[in-house]
N, C-alpha and C positions, 0 to 999 in steps of 0.2 A: 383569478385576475382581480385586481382592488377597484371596487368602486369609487375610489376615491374621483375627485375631477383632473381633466386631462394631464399624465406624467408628464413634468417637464425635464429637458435632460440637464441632469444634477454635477457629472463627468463627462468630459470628451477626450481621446486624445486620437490624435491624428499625426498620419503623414510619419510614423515611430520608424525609429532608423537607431539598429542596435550591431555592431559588432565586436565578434570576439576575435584573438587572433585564429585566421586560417578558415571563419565560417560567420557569415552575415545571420546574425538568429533573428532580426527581424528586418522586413525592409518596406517601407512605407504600409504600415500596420495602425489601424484604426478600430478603436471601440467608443461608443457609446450605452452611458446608462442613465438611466430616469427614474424618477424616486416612483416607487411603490411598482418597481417593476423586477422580475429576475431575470437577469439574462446572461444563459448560458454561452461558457466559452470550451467549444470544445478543436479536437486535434489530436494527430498522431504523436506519440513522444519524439523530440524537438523538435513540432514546430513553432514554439516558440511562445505557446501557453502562458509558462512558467518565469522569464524572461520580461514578457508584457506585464505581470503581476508587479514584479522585481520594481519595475522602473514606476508603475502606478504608485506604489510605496517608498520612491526612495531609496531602495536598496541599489538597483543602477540606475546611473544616469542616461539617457536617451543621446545618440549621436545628431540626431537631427529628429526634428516634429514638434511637438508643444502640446501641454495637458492643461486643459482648463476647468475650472470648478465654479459653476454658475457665471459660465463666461469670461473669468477671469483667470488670464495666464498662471500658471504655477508650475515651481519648480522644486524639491523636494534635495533638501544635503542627507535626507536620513529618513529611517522608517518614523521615528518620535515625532519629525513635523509632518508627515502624512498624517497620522496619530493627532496632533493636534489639528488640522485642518477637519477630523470627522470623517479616515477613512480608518478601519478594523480590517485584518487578513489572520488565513490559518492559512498559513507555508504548508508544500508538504513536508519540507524537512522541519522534522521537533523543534521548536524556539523553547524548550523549557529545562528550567534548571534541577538539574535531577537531584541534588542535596534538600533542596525547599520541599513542604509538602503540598499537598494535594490545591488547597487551599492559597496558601502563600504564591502559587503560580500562578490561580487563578485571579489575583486579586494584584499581580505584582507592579503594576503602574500603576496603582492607588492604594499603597497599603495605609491602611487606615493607624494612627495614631491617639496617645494619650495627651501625649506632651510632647514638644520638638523632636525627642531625647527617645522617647519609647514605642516603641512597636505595641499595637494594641490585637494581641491572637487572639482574647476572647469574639471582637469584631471579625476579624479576618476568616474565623470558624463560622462563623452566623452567617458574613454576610454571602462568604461561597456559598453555604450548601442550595440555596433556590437555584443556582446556575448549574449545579450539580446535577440538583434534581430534572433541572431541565432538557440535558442534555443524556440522562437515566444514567448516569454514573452513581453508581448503589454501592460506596464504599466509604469509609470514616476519611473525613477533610483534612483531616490526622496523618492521613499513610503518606508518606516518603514516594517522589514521583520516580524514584530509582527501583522501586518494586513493582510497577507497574508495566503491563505487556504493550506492545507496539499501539495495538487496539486501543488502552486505557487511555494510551499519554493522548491517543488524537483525540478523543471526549474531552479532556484537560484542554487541550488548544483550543476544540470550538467554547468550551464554555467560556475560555478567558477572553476569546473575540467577541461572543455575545455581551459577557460583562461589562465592555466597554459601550457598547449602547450608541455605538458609532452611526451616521446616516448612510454612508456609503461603507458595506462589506463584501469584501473578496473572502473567497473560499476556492481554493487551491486544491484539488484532490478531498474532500473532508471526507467518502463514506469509502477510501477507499480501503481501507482498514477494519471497518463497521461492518455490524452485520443486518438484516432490513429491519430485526427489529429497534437497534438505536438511531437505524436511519429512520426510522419512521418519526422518534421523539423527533431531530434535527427537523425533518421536514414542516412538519406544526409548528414549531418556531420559524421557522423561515416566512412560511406564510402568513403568520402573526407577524413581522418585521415588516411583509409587502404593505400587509393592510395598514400599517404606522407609517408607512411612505418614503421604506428606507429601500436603498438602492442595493441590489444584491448581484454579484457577480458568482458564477457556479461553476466551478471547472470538473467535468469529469469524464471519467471515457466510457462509462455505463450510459447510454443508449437510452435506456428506458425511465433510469431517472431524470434524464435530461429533458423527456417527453412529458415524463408525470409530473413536473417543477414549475420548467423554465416558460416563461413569455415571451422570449424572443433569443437564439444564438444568434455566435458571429465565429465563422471556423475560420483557420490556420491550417494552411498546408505547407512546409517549408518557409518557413518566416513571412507567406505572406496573405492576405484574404480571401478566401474564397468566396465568402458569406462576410455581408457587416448587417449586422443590426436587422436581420430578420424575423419574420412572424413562426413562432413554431406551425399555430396554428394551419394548417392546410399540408404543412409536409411530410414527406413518409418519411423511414430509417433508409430507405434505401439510396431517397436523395439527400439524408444526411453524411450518410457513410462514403456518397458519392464525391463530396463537396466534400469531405476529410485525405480521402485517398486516392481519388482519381476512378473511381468505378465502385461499385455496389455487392460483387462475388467475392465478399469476403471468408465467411466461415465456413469452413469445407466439413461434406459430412466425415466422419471418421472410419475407418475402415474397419470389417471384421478382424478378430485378435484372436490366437490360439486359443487352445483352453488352459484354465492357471494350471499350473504345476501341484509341486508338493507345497507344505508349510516351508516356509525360511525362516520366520519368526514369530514366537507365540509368546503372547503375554496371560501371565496364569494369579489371577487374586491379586493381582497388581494395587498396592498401598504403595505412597510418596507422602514425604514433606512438604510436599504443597497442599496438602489434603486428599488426594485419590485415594479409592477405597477401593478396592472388589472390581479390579477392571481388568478383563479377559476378553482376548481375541486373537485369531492367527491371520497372519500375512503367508499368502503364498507364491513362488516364485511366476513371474507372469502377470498380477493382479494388482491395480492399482485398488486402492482402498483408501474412499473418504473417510473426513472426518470433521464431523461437523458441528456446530456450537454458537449460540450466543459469546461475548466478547466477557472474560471472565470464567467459561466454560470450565476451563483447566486443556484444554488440547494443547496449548505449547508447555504447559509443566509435564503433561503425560508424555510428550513428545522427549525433552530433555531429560526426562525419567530415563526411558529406555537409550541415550545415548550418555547417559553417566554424569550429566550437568546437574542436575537433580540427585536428594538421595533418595534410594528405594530402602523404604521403612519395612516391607513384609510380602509376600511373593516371590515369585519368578520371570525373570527373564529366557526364554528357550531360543539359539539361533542353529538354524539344523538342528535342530533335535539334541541341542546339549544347552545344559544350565550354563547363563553366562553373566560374570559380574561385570560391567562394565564401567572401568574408573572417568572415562572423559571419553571427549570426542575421537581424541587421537587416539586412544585404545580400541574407541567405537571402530576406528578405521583400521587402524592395523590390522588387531587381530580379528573383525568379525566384516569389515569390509563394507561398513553402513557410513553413509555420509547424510549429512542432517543440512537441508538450505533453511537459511533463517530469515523469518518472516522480517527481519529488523537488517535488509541487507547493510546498511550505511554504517553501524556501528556494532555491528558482530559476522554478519557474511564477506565484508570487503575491506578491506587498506585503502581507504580512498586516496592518499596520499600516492600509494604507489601505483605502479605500473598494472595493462591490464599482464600481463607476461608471465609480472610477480603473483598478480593472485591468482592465474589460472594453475600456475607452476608449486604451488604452494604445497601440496596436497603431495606432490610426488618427489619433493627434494632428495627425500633419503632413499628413493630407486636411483637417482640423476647423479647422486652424490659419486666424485673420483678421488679413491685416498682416504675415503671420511668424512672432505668437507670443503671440495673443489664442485663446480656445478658448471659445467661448458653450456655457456652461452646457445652453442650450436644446438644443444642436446635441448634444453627449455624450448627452442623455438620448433625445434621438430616433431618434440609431444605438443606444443598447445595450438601449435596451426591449421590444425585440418581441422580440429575445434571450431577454432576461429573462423571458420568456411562453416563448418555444419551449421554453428546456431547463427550464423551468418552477423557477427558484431561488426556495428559499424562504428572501428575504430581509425583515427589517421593512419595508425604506427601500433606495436606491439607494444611500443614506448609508453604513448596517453597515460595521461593518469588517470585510472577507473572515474573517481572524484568529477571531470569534467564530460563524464559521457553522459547520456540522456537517463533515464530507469529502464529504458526498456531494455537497454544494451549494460546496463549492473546487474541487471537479474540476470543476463542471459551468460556473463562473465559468474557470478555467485553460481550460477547451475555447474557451467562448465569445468569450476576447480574439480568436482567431483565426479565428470566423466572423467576426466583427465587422470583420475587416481582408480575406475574402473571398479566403482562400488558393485555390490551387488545388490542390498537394501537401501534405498534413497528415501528419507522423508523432506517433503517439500512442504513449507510453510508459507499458506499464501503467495502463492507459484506465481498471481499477476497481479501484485498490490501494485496498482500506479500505471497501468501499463493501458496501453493503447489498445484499439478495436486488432488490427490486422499483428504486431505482436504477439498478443494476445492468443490469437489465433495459431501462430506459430511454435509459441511453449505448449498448446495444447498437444498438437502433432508430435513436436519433440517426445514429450513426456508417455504419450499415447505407444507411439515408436518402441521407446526403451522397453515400455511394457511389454509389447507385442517381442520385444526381444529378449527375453526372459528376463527382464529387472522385476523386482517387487519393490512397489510404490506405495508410501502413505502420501496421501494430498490432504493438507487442512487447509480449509478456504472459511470464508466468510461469505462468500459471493457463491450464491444458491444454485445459480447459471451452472457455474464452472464444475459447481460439484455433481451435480446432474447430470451432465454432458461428459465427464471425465470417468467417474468412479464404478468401478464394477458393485463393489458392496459400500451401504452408507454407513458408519457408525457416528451417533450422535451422543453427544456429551451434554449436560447440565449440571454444574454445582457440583464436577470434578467429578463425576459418576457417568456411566454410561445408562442409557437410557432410551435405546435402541440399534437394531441391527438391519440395515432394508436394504436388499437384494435389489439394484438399479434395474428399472425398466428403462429407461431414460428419455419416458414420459413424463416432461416438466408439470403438468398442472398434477398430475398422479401424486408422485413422488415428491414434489414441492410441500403440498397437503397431507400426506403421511409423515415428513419430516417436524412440520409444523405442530401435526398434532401430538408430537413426543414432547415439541417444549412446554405445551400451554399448562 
């Protein structure tokens, strides 16, 4: 908490009244923030979090309420006069240009100049790298942000929100991506921001960083407050979680699961293009299997290794016990029956544009297909519907477009293309980036289920929780090497500590 003298409040908005067609996402919704304070905003996916950000910035406009900033009315045509009034945001969705580099994103509302006429990169290089370093992105200022992993680009975001140096910053999902040790840099800066008596808003649906952080939440339940501008101080998770979703029995223990199987998949001296060396391990049918990593690790190169996105420079791939080359995903899927969810759902797991129907149906066209290249309407909605009942999406219509459904109902669509095609090896990448407490809670189940039904699971997470609580065996990655193998107890302080001490 900042010593500074009494926070006064910097932001208000009140009385927010937001609709879209078909669903009111907020309705008479209130925050308040006070310079040298943090205060968390949390909630289930849509209730309306992300929305309240939206319209704080200018990105929408509010239907009815009013924002004021030291008291005075304001209204916002665009994110750039939020930006100039002294308010800084990290969206969860990417704002950065993936041709620029590392550097150039970061600095991109003030790039520094020679002359009118010239862009100055020697500056642009210099002056990133301290926000770099800030935020422990350990990589040349130089590299291209289209080379960079879901994980990297969100370092890229908070750094370029810090650069800005703004009094008032929102932060939208930032560690959902991260792993605790770059959360850890974020946090030290944060708290260095409070002590400068800059106003911080924190959105996430991690629990316990919202505890180790925040000064005060203000929850959302269905577009409207539960909690405004409360003291963390004195409350438990249970009356937080209560004040999220209506009661406190959220995470259910998991139930005993066969014993695994045989191997399904063996990776033998495994060498990649991305830099992997000497990486061996088997998957077997039944068993989920972490995988786990600082942000940079190599887990999603290793991951796209073994489904043919990547090229394998030297080793083996084994699936049933036979050598397998694999040219791409869709060969991954035909002939060997692996379907890969990608930690990056928004621009490689989904067609946000289209329908959820189209992407759950995607995976199965050429079974569906009449002729060659007829697909009966009837025939799509009768494989992806009981889908749509199990992981229980809440969509209008088969119709929606993926694009306007919440995160927690994209991932649970991004899962589904690939029950619907009846994989047999699933690798799930960051299975609950973004995703709510009792969600959350529901892909565990799912995924736990499959398991316990003969699937063989890879789960890469970032989220230490998840991989603890989920994985039968851990294998840990650094600097595209493995660098441990740990038989889950799923004794968190144990196994947290062993995991730990492979990175140090």
């Amino acid at each position: 908490m900042s010593t500074m003298a009494p926070a006064r409040v910097v932001l208000e908005a009140a009385g927010i009244r937001k609709q879209f067609p078909g669903v009111v996402a907020l309705d008479d919704v209130s925050l308040r923030l006070r310079s040298g304070e943090i205060q968390a905003l949390v909630g289930e996916n849509g209730a309306g979090k992300s929305t309240l950000i939206k319209i704080l910035t200018g990105v929408y406009q509010p239907d009815a309420g009013s924002v004021t900033i030291d008291g005075a009315p304001v209204r916002f045509g665009s994110a750039r006069d939020a930006l100039k009034a002294g308010i800084s945001v990290v969206h969860q969705e990417h704002n950065l240009i993936p041709q620029f580099t590392v550097a150039e994103n970061i600095l991109l509302e003030r790039i520094p100049t020679r002359l009118p006429q010239f862009v100055d990169y020697a500056a642009i290089y210099r002056d990133a790298r301290p926000w770099m370093k800030t935020v422990g992105l350990d990589m040349p200022a130089t590299r291209s942000v289209s080379a960079l992993s879901a994980a990297q680009m969100q370092l890229v975001e908070i750094a370029k929100a810090l650069s800005l140096q703004a009094r008032i910053l929102l932060l939208d999902e930032p560690t959902a991506a991260i792993t605790p040790h770059e959360t850890g840099y974020l946090f030290r800066v944060l708290r260095e921001l409070r002590a400068q008596g800059v106003a911080v808003v924190f959105v996430s649906h991690k629990l316990e960083e919202v505890f180790e952080l925040a000064d005060r939440v203000t929850v959302l339940r269905d577009g409207r407050n539960t909690a405004l501008d409360h003291e963390i101080k004195g409350l438990t998770q249970d009356q937080m979680v209560t004040y999220m979703i209506g009661r406190s029995d959220v995470l259910a223990q998991l139930p005993a699961r066969p014993a695994r199987g045989e191997p399904v998949l063996e990776v033998r001296d495994l060498a990649t293009e991305a830099g992997a060396r000497g990486i061996t391990f088997s998957l077997h049918r039944g068993e989920i299997l972490g995988l786990y990593g600082l942000v940079g690790a190599g887990r999603t190169e290793l991951a796209k290794a073994i489904i043919g996105e990547l090229k394998v420079t030297g080793g083996d791939v084994l699936v049933r016990g036979r050598s397998a080359r694999i040219r791409d995903l869709r060969d991954a899927l035909a002939r060997h029956r692996i379907g890969y969810v990608s930690e990056n759902r928004k621009e490689e797991g989904l067609i946000l544009l289209h329908s959820v129907l189209t992407n759950m149906s995607i995976t199965i066209w050429r079974r569906l297909r009449l002729f060659g290249q007829w697909i009966r309407r009837s025939s799509e909605t009768a494989a992806v519907m009981p889908l749509v009942k199990q992981l229980d999406i809440r969509a209008h219509s088969l119709g929606q477009q993926v694009g306007t459904l919440s995160g927690g109902n994209q991932q649970k669509v991004s899962l589904g293309k690939w029950l619907a095609a009846d994989v047999e090896i699933l690798i799930v990448d960051e299975p609950t980036i973004g995703i709510d407490i009792k969600t959350k809670n529901a892909l565990h189940e799912l995924i736990w289920n499959l398991a316990a039904n003969g699937k063989a699971i890879i789960v890469i997470s970032s989220d230490m929780p998840e991989i603890v609580r989920l994985a039968d065996r851990i294998l840990i990655m650094r600097n595209h090497r493995l660098v441990g193998d740990i038989s889950n107890s799923h004794d968190y302080e144990e196994v947290s500590a062993a995991i730990m001490s492979r990175l140090s």
